[in-house]
Each structure stands twice: as C-alpha cells, then as structure tokens.
N, C-alpha and C positions, 0 to 999 in steps of 0.2 A: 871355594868362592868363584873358579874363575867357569866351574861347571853349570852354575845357576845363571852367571853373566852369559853366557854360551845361550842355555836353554831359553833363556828370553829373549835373546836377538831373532834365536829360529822361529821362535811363536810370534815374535812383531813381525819378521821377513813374510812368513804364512800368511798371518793375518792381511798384510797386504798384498799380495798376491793374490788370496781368495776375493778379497774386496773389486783387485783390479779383474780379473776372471768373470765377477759377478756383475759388473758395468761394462765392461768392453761390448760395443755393437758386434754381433757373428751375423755373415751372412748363410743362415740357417740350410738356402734353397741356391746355393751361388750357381751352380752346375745347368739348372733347368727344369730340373724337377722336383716342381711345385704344387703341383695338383695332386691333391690324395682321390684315390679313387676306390673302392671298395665293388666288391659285388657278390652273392650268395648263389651257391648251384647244388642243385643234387647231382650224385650219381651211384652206380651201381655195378659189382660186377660178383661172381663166382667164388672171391675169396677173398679175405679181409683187405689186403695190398692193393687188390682189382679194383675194391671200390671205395676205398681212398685215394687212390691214381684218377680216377673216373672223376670223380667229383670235384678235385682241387684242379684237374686240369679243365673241365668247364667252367668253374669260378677261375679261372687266369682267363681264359678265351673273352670272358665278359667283359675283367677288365679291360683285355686289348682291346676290343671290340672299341670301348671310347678311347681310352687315350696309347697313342699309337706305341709310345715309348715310354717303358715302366723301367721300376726297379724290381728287381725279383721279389720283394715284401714279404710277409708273412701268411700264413694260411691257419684256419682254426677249424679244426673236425671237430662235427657232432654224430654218433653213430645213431641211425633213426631207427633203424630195421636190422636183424640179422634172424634168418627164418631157422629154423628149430636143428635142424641138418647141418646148418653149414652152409647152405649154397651159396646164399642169398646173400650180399649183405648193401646196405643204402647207408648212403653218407651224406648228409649236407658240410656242403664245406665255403667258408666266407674266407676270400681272398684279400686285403688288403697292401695295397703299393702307392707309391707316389710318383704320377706322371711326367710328360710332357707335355703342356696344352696344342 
C-alpha cells in the first residue's frame, strides 16, 4: 500500500513541475542573440572534405557579412555536382545561426 501512496505523490510532484516548466516565462534570447540569420553558398574543391569546407565556409562569411556576432549554428550540405573522376565536387551549403543586431 505504502508503494502506490509513494507512486502517486511522484506523478502529482511531476505533474506539477511539468505544469510549472510549461508556464514559467524563459528568456529564450537573454544573452543578445536574437537575430536568426541564415544564408546559402556554393563551393568547390578537388575532394569531397575541399568542397564541403569551401562551401560552408562561404555560407558562414555571409552570414558575418550581416550580423557581426553569431553563434556557430548549424550548416546543411547538399552535394550538387561531383564529376565522373573524382575531381570535382560542388556543394551548396545553407548556414543557419543566431545573431547579434
């Protein structure tokens, strides 16, 4: 009996906790950086690493370009090109981070 008394206090304490968690105001941006910023680049290089290096770092330069002070954010490759050989390979790659205005 005193097992079931136990498990219901922990599922009401949860319960409220989750409740309180799910009302509580966060300040989501408190830090400064608030501005999402995104931007798309191609690049290119000699071997698969080359031009995914190539590409994500022209999609980061774009976003500095507008907002001075980013977070390192995320990047997402798409491989557009790689030529028959090997040489070749072209990446578009879309940078996403959140700035500072």
């Amino acid at each position: 009996m005193q097992k079931v008394t136990w498990l219901r206090r922990l599922g009401l304490v949860s319960a409220v906790v989750a409740v309180g968690l799910a009302t509580a105001p966060v300040a989501a941006h408190a830090d400064g950086y608030d501005t999402p910023r995104s931007a798309v680049a191609v690049g290119a290089g000699n071997t698969y690493a080359a031009g995914a290096a190539a590409a994500q770092e022209r999609a980061r330069q774009a976003v500095l370009a507008v907002g001075h002070d980013c977070t390192p954010g995320v990047y997402h490759l798409l491989l557009t090109y790689a030529s028959p050989g090997g040489g070749t390979w072209v990446f578009q790659a879309t940078h996403e981070a959140m700035c500072v205005d």
